[in-house]
N, C-alpha and C positions, 0 to 999 in steps of 0.2 A: 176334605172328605176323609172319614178314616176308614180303617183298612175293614173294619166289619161294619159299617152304615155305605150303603149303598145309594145314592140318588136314584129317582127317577124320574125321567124329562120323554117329554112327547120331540119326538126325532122324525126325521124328515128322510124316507128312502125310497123317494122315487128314484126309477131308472133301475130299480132291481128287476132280477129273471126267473124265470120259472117257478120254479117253487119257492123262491126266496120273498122273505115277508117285505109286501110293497107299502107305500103311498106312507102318511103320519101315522103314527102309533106310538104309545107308551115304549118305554124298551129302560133296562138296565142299565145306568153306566158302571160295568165292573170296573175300567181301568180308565183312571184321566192319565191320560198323555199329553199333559200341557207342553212341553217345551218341542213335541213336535205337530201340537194346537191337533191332535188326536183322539179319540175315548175309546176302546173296547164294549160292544152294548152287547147286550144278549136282550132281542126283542121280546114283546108280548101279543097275545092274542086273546081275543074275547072267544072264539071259535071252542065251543065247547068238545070237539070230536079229537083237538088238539092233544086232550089228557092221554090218548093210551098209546101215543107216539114214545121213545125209547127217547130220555135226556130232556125230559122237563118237566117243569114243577110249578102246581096251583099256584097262586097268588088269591090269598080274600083281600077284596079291598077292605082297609081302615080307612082313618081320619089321616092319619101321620101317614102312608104311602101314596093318597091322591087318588086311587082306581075307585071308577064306579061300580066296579062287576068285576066277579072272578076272571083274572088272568091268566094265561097258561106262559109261563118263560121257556121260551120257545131255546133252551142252551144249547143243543146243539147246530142251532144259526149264530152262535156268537161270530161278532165280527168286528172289524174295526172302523170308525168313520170319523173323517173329518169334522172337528168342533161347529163348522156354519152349519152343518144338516141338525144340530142339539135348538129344538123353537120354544120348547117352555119346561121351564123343572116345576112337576105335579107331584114332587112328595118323596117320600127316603122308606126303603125297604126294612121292615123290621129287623131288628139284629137275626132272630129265630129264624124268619124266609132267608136272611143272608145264608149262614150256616147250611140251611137245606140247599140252596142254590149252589154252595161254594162243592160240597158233595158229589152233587150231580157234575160237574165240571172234570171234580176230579176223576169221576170213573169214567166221562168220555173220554177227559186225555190221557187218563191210564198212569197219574203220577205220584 
């Protein structure tokens, strides 16, 4: 994967809390951390009231990223999960959503 195409894979997070995004859903791999069989995901959501939350960004689905329905990337739930919870890759994030994604990241971590 390079460093501006992002995947994205329907992931597996049950056993999440409160307000943390549950059960299968689409979600971002920002960062494969193969050698400690790791990823960094920033989830997504169909939940359209998601948009006017602080640190995330529409997704329209295409062809090339796999989403039926506008997504909302849910960044600042970015997290990190174990590779067995990653159950199917539905498609690769546009360079253009990459770049707005990468954005948003940076102004939550402030770097």
């Amino acid at each position: 994967m390079s460093s501006t195409t992002k995947e994205i894979w329907r992931v597996d997070l049950t056993g999440a809390r409160g307000h943390e995004q549950k059960e299968e859903r689409p979600a971002i791999i920002w960062k494969d951390l193969d050698h400690i069989k790791m990823c960094v995901v920033i989830p997504l959501t169909k939940t359209p009231e998601t948009e006017k939350f602080a640190y995330t960004y529409l997704v329209s689905p295409t062809t090339k990223n796999g989403l039926d329905e506008e997504s909302t990337a849910l960044v600042f739930q970015i997290r990190s999960l174990d590779k067995s919870r990653l159950v199917k890759k539905i498609g690769s994030l546009d360079e253009s959503d990459c770049k707005c994604v990468a954005e948003v990241l940076k102004d939550l971590l402030k770097f």
